[in-house]
N, C-alpha and C positions, 0 to 999 in steps of 0.2 A: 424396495420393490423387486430388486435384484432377485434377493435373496427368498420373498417370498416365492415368486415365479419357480427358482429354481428347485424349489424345498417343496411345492405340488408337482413338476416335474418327477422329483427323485421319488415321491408315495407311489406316485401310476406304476414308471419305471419297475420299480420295487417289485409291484405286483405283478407284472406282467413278466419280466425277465427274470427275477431271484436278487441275489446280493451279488453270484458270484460273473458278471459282465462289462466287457468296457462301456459301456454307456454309463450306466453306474460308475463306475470310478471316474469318468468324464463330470459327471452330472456332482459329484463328491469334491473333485479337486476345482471346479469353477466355484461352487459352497465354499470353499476354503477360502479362493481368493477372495470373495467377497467380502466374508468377516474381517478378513486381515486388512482389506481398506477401509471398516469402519471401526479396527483396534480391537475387536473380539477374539484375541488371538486364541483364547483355549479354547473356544470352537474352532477355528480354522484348526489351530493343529489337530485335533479329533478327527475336521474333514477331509483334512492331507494324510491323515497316517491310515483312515477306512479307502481312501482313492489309492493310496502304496500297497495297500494289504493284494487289493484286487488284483492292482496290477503285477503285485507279484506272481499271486498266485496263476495267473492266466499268462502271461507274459515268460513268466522267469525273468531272471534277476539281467540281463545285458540288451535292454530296449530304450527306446529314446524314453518311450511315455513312462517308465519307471522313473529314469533318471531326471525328467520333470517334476516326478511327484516326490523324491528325495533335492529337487532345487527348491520347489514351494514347499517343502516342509521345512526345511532350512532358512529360509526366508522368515517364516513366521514365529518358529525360534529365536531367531534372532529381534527380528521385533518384540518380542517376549523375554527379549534378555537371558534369555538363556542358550550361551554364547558357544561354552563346547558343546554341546548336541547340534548347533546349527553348523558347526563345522565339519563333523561326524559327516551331519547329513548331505553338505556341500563337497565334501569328499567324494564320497559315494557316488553323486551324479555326474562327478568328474571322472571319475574313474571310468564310468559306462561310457560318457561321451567320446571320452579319448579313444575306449577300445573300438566307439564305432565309425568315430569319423577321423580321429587322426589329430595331431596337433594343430594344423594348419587350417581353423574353422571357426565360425565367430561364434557358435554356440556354446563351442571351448573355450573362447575368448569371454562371455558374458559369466559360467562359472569362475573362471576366478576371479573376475571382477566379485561377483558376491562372497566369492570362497576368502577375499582380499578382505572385501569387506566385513568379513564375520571376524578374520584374525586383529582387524585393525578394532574393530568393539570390544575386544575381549585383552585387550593392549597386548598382543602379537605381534608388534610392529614387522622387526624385519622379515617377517613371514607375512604379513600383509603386501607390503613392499614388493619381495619376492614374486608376488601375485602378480599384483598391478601391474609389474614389467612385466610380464610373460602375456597377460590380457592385451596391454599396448603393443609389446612387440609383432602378435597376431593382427590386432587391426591397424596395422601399419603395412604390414607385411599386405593383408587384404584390400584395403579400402585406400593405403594410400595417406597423404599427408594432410590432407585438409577434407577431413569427413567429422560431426560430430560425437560417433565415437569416442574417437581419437580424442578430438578434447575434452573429452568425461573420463578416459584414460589420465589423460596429463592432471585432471583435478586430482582425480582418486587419488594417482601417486604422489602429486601434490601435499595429499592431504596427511597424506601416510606419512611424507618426510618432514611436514612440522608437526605433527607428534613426536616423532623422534628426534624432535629438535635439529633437524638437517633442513635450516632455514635458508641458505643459497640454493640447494637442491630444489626445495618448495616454490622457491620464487620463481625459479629456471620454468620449474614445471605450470606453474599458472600460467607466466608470461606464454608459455608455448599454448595451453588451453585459452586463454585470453585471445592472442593474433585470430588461431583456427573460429572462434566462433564471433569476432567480429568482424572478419571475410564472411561468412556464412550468414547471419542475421541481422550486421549493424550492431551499433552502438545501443540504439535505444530494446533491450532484451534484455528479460528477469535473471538469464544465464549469467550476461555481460555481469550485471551487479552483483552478484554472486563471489563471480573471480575477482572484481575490483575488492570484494571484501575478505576476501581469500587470502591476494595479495596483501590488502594492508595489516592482518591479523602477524602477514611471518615475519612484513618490517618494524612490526610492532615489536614481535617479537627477538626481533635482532638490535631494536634498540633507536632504530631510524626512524626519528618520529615525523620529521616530517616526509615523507615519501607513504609513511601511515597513514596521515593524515589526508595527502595527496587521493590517493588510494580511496578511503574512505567518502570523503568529499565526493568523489565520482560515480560513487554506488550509493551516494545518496541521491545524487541531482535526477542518475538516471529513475530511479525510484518515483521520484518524486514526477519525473516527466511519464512514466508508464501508468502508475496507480492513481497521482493525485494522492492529495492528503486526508480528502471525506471520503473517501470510499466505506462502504459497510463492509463487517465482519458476513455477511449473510451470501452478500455478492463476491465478495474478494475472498474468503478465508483469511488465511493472517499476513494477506499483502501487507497491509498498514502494520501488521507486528515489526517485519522486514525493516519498514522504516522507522520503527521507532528504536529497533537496533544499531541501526546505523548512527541516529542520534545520539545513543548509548556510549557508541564504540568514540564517537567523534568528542563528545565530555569527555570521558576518561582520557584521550590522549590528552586535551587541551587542559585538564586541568594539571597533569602531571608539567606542561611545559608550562605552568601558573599563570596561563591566560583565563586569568576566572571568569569573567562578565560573562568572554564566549563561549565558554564549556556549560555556565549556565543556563543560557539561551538553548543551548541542544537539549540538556539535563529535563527545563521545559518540557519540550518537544516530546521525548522520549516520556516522559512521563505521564503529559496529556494524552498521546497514543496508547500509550500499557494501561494507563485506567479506561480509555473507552474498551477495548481492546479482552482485556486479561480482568480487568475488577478491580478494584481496590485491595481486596488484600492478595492478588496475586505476589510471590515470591519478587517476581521482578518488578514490580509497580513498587511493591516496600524499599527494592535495593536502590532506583532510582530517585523515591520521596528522600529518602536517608542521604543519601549523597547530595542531593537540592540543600540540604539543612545545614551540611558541613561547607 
């Protein structure tokens, strides 16, 4: 509906003003985002690169709303996998942002969050990293210690540092995004379980199986207390996927410490979820049926 609305919008527009007007690249770059939230990413980028042309042309190149249309375009590359152009373009709108507002501003702070995030897709770690501090240290600097931000900061670099296998660093950092958003939301929030699985992923990963598990257990209970376990894919999207990962995650540890019964009982779980879920011959519905067998 979005998109239709915007797309007779952009015909009138059209004829009435030309190609070459900000409304038009307005009406261009809102087209973009919208494909890019239903995964039509070669249309978004088509409509993020016709909303940059505009605005260059009218604009020149050292304006916010350029440096917009090189962060959504970067954005949508990235979505699209295609990792150095969205970097390129994440550049670019950092570079204009910097020269116009300074370091000290969250909107500098939110590119290198994504400018983080494009290097960490593209396995640039300590250049993601890099980011991530500098986006934290700004809204720190800003907003202060306990803003949520701030702990999607701590995830991000979080997340940066168990890729690069700096699994105390990682844990350091959920534990700090974990406190900040359950002062802020409670326990019972889809973030919460998020982090609890965040964290059990780096103690997984360092070998701590029970504090994984620990971990684990807790971002399922909370799951399970937010979604429920019937929920439909129609009303929920892939809440119930969430939990059938967790069930995933919580087998595989338990089968590794060869507590079979109850690794199977999750195995279950997980599986009966991914076949309502994902289909039977979904990828992970096969890895879960496969593993029930062994």
């Amino acid at each position: 509906k979005a998109i239709e609305c915007y797309e007779k919008s952009l015909k009138i527009r059209l004829e009435i003003f030309g190609t070459s007007h900000s409304d038009i690249a307005d009406l261009y770059n809102n087209l973009g985002i919208s494909y890019n939230k239903k995964k039509q990413y070669d249309k978004a980028i088509e409509c993020h690169e016709k909303s940059l042309k505009i605005r260059l042309e009218i604009f020149g190149t050292n304006h916010s709303d350029v440096a917009d249309s090189y962060n959504n375009l970067g954005n949508s590359y990235r979505d699209n996998k295609q990792y150095d152009k969205a970097i390129e373009c994440h550049e670019k709108s950092l570079k204009i942002r910097l020269d116009i507002f300074g370091t000290d501003n969250l909107d500098v702070a939110s590119l290198y969050h994504n400018l983080g995030f494009s290097y960490r897709s593209n396995k640039q770690l300590d250049k993601a990293i890099e980011c991530n501090e500098k986006a934290l240290k700004i809204r720190l600097n800003i907003s202060g210690t306990s803003h949520s931000d701030v702990a999607d900061s701590y995830n991000n670099l979080g997340n940066s540092y168990d890729d690069n296998k700096q699994y105390d660093n990682a844990i350091e950092c959920y534990e700090k995004a974990l406190k900040i958003r359950l002062d802020i939301s409670g326990a019972n929030h889809s973030i919460v379980t998020d982090l609890y699985n965040n964290l059990g992923i780096s103690y997984n990963n360092k070998k701590q199986y029970d504090k994984a598990i620990e971990c684990y257990e807790k971002s399922l209970k909370i799951r399970l207390d937010i979604f429920g376990i019937s929920h439909s894919k129609e009303l929920f999207g892939n809440t119930n996927e969430s939990v059938g990962n967790s069930n995933w995650n919580l087998g595989l540890l338990l089968e590794y410490k060869k507590e079979l019964k109850t690794a199977l009982k999750y195995y279950e779980e997980a599986y009966r979820i991914y076949s309502k879920i994902l289909g039977e011959s979904h990828e992970d519905t096969l890895k879960v049926k496969n593993r029930k067998k062994n």
